[in-house]
C-alpha positions as CSV (number, residue, x, y, z in Angstrom):
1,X,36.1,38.1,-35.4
2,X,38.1,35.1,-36.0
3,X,41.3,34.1,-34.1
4,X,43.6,31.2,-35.6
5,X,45.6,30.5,-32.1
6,X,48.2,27.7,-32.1
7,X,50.2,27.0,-29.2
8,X,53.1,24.6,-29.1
9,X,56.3,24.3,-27.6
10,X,59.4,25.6,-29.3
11,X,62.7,25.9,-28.5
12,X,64.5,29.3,-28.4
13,X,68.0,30.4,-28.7
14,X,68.8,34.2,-28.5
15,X,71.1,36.6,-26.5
16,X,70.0,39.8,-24.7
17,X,71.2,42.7,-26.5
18,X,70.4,45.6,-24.2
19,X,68.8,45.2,-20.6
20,X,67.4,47.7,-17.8
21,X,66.4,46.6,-14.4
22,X,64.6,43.6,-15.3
23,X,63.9,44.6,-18.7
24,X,65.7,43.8,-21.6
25,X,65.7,44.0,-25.9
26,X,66.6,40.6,-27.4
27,X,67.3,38.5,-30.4
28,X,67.3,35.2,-31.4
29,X,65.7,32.6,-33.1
30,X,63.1,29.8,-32.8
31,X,62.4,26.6,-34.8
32,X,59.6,29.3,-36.6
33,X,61.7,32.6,-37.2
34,X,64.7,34.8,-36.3
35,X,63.9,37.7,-34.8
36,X,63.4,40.8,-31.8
37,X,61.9,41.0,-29.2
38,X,61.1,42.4,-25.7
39,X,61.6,40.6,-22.1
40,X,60.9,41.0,-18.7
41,X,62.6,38.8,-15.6
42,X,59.6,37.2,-12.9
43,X,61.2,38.0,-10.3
44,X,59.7,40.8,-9.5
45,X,56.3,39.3,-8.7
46,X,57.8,35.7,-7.9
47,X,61.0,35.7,-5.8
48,X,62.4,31.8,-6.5
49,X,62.1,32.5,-10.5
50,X,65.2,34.8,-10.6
51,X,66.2,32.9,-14.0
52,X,62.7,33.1,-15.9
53,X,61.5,35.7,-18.1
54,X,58.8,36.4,-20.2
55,X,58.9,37.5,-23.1
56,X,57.5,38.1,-26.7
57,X,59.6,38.0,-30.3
58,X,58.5,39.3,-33.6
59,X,60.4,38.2,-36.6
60,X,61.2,36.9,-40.3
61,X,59.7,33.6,-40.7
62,X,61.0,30.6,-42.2
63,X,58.1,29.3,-43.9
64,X,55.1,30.5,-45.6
65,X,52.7,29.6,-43.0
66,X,55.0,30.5,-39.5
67,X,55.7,33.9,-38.2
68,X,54.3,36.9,-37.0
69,X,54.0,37.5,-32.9
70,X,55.5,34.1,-30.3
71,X,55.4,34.8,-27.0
72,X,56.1,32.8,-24.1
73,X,58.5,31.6,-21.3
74,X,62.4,32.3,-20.9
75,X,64.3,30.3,-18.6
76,X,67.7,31.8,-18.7
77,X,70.9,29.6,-18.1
């Protein structure tokens, strides 16, 4: 079994479309893709992160070689 895995930093831009409790549906976009995803706020687990979510997005890349599943950290302004 063979895993390509490459982690870098990207910024995000999206807007949360529907939310529950601390879990919400959102879309947006990253330097990769546009697309939806799933998030869920820290706070839960870690009090003093009240404005940090994780979260994962799968979307329409805009290359040939970027796309498919990003997940990673929200910090929500």
């Amino acid at each position: 079994m063979y895993c390509h895995c490459n982690y870098q930093l990207a910024p995000y831009l999206g807007a949360k479309i529907f939310f529950w409790n601390r879990a919400g549906i959102v879309i947006g976009t990253t330097s990769h893709q546009a697309g939806i995803g799933l998030s869920y706020r820290l706070d839960r687990w870690i009090k003093p992160l009240r404005n940090t979510e994780i979260m994962g997005l799968y979307g329409i890349p805009f290359g040939k070689d970027s796309g498919g599943l990003y997940a990673g950290l929200a910090v929500n302004l």
